[in-house]
Z-matrix of the N, CA and C atoms (Angstrom, degrees):
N
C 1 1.443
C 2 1.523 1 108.75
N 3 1.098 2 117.16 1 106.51
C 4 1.608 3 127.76 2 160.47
C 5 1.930 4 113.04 3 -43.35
N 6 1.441 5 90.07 4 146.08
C 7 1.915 6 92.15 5 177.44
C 8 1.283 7 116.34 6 -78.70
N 9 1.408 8 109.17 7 -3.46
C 10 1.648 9 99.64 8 -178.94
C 11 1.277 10 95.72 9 -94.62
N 12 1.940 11 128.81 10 -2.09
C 13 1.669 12 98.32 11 -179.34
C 14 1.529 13 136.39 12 -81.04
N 15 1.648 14 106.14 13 13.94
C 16 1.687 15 108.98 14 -173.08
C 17 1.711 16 74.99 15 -100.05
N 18 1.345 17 141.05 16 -28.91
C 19 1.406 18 117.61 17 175.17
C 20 1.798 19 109.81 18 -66.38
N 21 1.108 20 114.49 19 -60.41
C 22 1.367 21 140.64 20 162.48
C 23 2.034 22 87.81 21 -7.34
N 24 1.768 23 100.23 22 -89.04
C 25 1.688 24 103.87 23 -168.40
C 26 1.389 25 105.77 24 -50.31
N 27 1.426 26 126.41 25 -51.62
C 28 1.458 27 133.14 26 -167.06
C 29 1.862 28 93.11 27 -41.96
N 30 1.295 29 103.76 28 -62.05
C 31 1.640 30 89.61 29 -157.38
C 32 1.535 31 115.57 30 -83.92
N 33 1.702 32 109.11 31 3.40
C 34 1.462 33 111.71 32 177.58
C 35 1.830 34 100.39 33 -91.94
N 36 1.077 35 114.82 34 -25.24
C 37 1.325 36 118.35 35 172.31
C 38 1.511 37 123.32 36 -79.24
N 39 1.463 38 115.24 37 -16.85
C 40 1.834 39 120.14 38 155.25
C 41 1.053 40 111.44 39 -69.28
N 42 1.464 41 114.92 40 -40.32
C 43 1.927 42 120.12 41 -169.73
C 44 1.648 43 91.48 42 -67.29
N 45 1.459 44 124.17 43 -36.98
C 46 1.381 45 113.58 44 -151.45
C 47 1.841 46 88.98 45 -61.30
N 48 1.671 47 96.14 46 -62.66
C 49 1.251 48 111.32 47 -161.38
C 50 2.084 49 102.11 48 -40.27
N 51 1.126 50 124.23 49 -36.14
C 52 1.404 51 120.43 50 -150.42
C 53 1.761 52 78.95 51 -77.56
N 54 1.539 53 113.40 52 -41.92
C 55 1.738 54 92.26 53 -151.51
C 56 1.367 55 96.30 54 -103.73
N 57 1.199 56 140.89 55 27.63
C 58 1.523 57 145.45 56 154.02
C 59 1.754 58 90.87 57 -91.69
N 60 1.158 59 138.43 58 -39.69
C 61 1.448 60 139.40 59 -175.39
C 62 1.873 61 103.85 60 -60.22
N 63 1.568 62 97.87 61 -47.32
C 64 1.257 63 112.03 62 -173.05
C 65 1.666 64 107.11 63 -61.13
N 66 1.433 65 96.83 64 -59.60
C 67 1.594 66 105.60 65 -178.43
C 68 1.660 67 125.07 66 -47.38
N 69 1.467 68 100.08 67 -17.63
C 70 1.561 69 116.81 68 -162.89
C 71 1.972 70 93.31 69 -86.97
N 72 1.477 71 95.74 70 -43.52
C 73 1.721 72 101.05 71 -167.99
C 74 1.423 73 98.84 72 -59.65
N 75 1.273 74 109.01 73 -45.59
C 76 1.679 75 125.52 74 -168.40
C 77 1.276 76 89.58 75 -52.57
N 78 1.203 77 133.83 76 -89.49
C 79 1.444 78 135.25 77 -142.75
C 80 1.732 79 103.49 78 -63.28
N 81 1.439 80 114.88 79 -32.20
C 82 1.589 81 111.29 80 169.13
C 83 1.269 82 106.82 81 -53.60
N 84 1.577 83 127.72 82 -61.19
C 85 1.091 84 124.27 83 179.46
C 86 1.492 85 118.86 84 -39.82
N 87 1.276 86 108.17 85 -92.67
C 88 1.214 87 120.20 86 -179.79
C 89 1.589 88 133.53 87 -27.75
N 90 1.319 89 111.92 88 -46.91
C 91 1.959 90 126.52 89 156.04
C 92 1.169 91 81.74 90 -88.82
N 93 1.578 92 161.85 91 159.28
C 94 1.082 93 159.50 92 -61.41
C 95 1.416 94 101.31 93 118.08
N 96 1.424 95 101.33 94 44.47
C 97 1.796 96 110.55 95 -164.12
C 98 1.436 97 104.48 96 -65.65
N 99 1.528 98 114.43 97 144.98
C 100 1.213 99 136.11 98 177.31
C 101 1.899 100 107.71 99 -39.15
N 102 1.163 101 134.44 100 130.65
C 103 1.646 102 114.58 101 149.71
C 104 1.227 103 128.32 102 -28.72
N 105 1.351 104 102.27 103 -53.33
C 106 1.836 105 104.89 104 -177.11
C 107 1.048 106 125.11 105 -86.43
N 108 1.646 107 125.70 106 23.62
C 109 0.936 108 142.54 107 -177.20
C 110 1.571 109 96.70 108 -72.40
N 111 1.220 110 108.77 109 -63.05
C 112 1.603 111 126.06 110 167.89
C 113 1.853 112 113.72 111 -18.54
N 114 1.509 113 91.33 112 -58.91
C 115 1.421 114 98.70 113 172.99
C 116 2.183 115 119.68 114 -51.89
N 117 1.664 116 84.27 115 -63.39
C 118 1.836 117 60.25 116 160.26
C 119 1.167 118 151.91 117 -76.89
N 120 1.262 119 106.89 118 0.94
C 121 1.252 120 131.69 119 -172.12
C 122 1.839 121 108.37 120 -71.25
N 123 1.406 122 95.96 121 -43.52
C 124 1.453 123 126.04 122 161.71
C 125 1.434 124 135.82 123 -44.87
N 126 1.614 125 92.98 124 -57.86
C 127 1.245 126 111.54 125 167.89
C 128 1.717 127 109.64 126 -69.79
N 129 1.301 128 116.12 127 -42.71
C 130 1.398 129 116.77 128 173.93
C 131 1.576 130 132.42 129 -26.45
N 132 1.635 131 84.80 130 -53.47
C 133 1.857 132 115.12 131 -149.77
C 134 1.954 133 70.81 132 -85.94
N 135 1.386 134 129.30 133 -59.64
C 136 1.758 135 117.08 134 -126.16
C 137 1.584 136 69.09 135 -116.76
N 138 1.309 137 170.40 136 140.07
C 139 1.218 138 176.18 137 85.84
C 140 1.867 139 94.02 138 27.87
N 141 1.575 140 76.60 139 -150.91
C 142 2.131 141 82.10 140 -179.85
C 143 1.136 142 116.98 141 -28.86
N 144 1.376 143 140.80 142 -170.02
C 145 1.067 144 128.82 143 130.74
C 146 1.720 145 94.76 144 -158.28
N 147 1.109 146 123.90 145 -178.86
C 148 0.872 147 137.86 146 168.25
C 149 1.940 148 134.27 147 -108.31
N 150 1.465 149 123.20 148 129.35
C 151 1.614 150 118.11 149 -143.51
C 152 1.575 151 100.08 150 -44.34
N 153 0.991 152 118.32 151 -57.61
C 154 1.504 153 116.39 152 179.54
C 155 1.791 154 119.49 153 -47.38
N 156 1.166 155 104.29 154 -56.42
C 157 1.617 156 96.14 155 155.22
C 158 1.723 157 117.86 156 -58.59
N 159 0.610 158 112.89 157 -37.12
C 160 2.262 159 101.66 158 -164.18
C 161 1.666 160 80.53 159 -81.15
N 162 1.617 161 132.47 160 -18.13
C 163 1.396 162 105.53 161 -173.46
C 164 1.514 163 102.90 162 -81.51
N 165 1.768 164 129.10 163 -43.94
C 166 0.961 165 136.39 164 177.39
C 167 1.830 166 124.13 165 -50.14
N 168 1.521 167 102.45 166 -39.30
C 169 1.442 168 108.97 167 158.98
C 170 1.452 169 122.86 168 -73.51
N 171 1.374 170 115.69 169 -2.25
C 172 1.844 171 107.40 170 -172.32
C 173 1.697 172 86.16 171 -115.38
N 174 1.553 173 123.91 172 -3.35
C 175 1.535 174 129.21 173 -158.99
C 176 1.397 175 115.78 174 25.37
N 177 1.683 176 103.21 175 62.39
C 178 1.423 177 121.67 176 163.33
C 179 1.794 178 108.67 177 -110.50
N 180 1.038 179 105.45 178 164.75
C 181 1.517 180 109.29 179 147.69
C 182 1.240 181 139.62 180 -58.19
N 183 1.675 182 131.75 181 139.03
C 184 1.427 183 121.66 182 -149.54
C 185 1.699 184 88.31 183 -75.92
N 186 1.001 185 127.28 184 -37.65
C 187 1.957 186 120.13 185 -164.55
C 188 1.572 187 104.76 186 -74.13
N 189 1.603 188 121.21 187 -31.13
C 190 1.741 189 117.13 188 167.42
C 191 1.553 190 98.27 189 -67.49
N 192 1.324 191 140.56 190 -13.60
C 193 1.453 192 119.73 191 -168.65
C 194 1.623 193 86.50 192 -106.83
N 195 1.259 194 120.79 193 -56.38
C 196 1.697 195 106.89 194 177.17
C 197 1.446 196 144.98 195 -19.52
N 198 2.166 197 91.28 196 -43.31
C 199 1.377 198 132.64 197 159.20
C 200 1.748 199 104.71 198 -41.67
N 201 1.138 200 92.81 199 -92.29
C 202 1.621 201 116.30 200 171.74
C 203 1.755 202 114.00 201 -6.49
N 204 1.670 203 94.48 202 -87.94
C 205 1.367 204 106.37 203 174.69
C 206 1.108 205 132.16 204 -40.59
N 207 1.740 206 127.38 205 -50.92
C 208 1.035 207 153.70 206 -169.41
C 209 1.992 208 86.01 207 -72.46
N 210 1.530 209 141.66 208 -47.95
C 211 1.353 210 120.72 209 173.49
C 212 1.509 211 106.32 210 -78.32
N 213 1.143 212 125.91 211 0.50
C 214 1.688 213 126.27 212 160.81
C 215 1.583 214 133.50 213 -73.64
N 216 1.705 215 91.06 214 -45.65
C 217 1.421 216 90.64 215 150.69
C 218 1.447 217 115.60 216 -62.17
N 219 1.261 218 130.50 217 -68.66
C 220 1.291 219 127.58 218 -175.76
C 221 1.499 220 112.60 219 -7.83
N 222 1.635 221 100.31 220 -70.53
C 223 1.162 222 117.24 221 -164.32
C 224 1.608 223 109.16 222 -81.54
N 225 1.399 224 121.88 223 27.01
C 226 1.393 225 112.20 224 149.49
C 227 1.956 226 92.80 225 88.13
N 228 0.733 227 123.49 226 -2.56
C 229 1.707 228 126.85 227 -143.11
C 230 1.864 229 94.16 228 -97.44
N 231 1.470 230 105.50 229 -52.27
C 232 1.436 231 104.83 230 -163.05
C 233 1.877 232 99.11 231 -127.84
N 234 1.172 233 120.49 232 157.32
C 235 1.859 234 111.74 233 157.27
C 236 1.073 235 98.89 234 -137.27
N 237 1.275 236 113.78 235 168.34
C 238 1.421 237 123.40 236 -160.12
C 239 2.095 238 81.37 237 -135.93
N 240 1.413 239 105.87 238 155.65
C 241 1.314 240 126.93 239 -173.35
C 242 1.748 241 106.62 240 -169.53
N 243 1.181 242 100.96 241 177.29
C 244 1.509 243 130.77 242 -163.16
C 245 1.322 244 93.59 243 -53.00
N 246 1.084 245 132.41 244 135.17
C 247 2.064 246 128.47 245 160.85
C 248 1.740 247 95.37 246 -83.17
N 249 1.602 248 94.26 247 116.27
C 250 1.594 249 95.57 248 -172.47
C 251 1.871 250 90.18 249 -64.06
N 252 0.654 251 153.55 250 1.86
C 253 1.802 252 139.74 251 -147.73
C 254 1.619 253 93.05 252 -134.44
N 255 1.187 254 124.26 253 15.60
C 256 1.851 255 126.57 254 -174.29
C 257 2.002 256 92.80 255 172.25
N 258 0.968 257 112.99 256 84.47
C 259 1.287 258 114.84 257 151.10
C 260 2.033 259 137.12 258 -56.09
N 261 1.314 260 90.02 259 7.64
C 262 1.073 261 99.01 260 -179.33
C 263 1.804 262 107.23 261 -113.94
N 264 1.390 263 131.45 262 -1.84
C 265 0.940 264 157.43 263 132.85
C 266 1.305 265 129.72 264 -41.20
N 267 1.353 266 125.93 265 161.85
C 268 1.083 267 135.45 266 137.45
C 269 1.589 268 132.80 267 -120.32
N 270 1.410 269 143.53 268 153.41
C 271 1.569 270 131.59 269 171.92
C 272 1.399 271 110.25 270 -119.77
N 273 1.112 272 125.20 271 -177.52
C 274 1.439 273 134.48 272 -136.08
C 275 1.353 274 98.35 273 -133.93
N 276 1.197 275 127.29 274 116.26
C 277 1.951 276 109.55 275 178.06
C 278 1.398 277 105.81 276 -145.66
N 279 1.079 278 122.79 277 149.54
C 280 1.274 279 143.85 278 165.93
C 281 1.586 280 108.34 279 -54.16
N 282 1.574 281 112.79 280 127.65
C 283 1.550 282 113.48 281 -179.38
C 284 1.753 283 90.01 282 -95.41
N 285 1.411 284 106.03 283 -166.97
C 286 1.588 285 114.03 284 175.87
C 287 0.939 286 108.84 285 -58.75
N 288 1.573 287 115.37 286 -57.81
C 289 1.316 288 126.20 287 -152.54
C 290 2.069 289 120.40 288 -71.55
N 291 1.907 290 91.73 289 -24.61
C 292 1.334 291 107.52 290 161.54
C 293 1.781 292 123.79 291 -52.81
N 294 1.429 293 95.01 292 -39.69
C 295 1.615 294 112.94 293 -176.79
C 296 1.738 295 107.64 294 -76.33
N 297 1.329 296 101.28 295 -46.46
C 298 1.554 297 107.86 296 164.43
C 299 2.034 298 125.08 297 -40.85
N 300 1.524 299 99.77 298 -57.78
C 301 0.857 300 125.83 299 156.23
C 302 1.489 301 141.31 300 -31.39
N 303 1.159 302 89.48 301 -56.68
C 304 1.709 303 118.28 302 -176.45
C 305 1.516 304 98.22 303 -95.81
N 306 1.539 305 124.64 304 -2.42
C 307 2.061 306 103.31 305 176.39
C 308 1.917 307 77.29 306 -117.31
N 309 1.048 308 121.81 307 -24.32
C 310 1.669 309 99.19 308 178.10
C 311 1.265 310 106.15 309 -68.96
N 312 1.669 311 133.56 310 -42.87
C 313 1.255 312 116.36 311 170.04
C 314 1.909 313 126.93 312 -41.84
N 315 1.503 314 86.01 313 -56.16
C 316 1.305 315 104.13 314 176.01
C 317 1.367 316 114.22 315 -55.80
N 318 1.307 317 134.27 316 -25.79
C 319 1.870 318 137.99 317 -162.34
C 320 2.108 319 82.34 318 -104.41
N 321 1.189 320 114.93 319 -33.99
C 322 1.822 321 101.06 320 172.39
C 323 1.882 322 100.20 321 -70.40
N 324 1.160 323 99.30 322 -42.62
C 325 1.802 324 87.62 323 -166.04
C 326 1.567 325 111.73 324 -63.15
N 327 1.767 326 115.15 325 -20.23
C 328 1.438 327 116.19 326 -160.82
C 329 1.756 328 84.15 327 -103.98
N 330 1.264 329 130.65 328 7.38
C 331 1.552 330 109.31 329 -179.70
C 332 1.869 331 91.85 330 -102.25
N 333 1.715 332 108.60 331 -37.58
C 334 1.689 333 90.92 332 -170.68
C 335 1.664 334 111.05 333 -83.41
N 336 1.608 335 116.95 334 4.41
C 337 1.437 336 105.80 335 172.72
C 338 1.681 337 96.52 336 -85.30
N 339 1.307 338 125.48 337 -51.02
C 340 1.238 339 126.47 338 -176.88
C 341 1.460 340 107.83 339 -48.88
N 342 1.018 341 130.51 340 -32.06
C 343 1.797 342 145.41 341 -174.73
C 344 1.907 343 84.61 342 -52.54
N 345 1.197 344 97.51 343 -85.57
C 346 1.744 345 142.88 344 -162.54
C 347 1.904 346 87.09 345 -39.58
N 348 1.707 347 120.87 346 -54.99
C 349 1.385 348 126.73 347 -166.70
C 350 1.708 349 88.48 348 -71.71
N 351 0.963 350 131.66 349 -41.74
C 352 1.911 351 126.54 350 -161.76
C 353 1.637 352 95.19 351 -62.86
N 354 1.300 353 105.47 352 -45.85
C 355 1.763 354 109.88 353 -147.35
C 356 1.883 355 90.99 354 -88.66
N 357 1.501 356 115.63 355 -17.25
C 358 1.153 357 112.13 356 166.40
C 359 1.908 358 127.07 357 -67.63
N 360 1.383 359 81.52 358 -14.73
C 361 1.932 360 95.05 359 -163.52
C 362 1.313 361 111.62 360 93.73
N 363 1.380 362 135.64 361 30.85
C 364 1.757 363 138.66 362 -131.39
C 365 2.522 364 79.34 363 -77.65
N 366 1.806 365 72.77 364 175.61
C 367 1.614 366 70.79 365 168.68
C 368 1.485 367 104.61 366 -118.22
N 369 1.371 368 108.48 367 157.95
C 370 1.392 369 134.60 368 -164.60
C 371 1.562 370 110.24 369 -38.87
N 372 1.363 371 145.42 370 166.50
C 373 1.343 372 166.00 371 -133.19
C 374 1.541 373 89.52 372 -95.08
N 375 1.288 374 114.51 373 -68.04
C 376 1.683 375 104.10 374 173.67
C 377 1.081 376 111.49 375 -33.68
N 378 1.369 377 128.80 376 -63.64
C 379 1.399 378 123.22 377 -133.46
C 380 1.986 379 100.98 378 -81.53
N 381 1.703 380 119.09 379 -37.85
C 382 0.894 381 118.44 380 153.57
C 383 1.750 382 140.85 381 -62.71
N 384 1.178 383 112.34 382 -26.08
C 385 1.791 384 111.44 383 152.68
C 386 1.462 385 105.61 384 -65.50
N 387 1.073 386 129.34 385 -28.79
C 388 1.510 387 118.86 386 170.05
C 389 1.686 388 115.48 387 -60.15
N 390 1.592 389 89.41 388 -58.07
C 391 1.596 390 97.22 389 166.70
C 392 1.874 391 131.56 390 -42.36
N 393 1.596 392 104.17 391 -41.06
C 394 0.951 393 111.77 392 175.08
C 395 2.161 394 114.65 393 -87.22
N 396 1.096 395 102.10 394 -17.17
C 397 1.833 396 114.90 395 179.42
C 398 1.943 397 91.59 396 -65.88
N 399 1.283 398 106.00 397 -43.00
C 400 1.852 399 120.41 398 -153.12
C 401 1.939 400 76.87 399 -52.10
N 402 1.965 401 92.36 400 -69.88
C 403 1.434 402 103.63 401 -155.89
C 404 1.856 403 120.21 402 -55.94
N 405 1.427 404 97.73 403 -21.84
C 406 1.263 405 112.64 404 167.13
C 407 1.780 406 131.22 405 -70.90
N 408 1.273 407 100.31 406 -47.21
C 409 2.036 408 111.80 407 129.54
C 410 1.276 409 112.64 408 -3.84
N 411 1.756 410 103.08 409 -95.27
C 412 0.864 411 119.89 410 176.15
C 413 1.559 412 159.60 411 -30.35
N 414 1.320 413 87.15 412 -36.50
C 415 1.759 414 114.81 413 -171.31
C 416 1.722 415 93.58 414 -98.12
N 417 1.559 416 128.39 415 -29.97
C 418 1.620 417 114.04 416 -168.00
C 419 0.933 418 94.33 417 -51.36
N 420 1.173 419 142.23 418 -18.88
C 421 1.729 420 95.39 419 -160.71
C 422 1.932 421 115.21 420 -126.57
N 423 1.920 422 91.07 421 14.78
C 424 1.419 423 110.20 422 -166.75
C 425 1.986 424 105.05 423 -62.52
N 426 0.935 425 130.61 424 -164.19
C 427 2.015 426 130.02 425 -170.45
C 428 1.524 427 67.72 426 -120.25
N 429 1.696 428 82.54 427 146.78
C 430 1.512 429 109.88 428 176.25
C 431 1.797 430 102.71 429 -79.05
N 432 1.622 431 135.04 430 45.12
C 433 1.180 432 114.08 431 -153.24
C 434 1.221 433 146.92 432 26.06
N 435 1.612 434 104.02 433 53.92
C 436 1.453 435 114.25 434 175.35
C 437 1.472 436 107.76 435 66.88
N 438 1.781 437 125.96 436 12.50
C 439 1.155 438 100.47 437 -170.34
C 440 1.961 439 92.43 438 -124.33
N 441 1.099 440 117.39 439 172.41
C 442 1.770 441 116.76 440 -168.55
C 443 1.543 442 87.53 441 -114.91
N 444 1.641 443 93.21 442 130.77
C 445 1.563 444 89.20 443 -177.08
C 446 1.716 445 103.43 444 -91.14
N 447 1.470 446 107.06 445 169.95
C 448 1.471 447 118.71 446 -173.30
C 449 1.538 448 102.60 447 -104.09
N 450 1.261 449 84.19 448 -152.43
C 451 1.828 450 103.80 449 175.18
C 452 1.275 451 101.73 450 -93.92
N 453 1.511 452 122.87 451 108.08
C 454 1.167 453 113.46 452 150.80
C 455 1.625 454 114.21 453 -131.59
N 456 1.157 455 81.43 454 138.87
C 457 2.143 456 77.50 455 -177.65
C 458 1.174 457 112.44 456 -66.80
N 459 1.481 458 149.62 457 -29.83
C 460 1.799 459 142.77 458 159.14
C 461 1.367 460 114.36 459 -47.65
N 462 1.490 461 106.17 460 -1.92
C 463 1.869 462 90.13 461 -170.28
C 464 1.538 463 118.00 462 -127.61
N 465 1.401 464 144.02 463 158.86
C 466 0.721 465 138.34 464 -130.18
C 467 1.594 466 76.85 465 -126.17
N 468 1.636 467 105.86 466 -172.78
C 469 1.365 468 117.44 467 -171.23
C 470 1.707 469 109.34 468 -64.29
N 471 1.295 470 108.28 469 -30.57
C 472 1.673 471 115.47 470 178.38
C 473 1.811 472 122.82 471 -70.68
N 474 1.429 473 85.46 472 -3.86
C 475 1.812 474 98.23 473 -176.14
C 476 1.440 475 97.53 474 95.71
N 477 1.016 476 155.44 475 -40.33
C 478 1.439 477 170.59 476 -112.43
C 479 2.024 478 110.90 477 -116.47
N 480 1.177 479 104.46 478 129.60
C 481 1.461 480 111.91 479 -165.69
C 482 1.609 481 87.51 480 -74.67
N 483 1.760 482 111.37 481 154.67
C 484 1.125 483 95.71 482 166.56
C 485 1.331 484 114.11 483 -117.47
N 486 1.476 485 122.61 484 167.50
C 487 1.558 486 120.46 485 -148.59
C 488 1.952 487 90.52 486 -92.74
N 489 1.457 488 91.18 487 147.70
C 490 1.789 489 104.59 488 -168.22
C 491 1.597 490 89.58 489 -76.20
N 492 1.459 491 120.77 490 160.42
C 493 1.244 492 120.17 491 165.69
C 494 1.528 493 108.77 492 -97.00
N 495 1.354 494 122.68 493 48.96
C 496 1.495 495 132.43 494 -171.04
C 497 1.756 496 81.88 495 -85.59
């Protein structure tokens, strides 16, 4: 290992961070994803949660996430029920159709980056599961945003969905 490679990672790991930032705006833009998309996204990664938690993990205010939820239920997307661990509560959960929801978003966001990687010349399937193994590295051991994950069957021991090998 050469001495310039902790300079070498340092500045390949700012570039990562700037154009994973970039890639994130892009794909908001472009699918024109819902706000509360975020929310299931939330609910996904940390299972139930409760309004004060999903506001602290989205670092909104608890009455903008109340907002939110309350048109989620509406829309069939999320229900909220008893917090088995405080009956005087309620928690926040993903219905089917939320999960449905939330991988068609997700299967539009992974067809126009894949679009965007073809027309780039991207490199082959190996070389990106590597890409994604690195970032996956990376993230074990990141805080679940202050929030304690539950039981959810999509997630792995880190709270964290794991990526399909589609």
């Amino acid at each position: 290992m050469s001495a310039r490679h902790p300079v070498e990672v340092d500045r390949l790991a700012s570039d990562l961070v700037v154009e994973a930032a970039r890639l994130v705006r892009l794909v908001r833009r472009e699918n024109q994803l819902p706000a509360w998309s975020r929310m299931l996204s939330l609910l996904d990664e940390h299972g139930s949660l409760g309004v004060s938690a999903l506001a602290a993990a989205d670092r909104s205010a608890q009455p903008t996430v109340s907002v939110a939820v309350a048109d989620l239920v509406e829309r069939g997307m999320v229900a909220k029920r008893t917090d088995p661990s405080d009956r005087r509560s309620t928690v926040v959960e993903l219905t089917e159709a939320g999960r449905r929801e939330l991988a068609e978003l997700r299967r539009l966001n992974g067809a126009m980056v894949a679009a965007r990687l073809r027309r780039a010349g991207a490199p082959d399937s190996a070389a990106l599961r590597t890409a994604v193994d690195v970032l996956r590295a990376a993230l074990a051991d990141a805080p679940a945003d202050g929030v304690q994950t539950s039981d959810n069957p999509n997630a792995d021991d880190t709270g964290r969905r794991p990526v399909s090998d589609e």
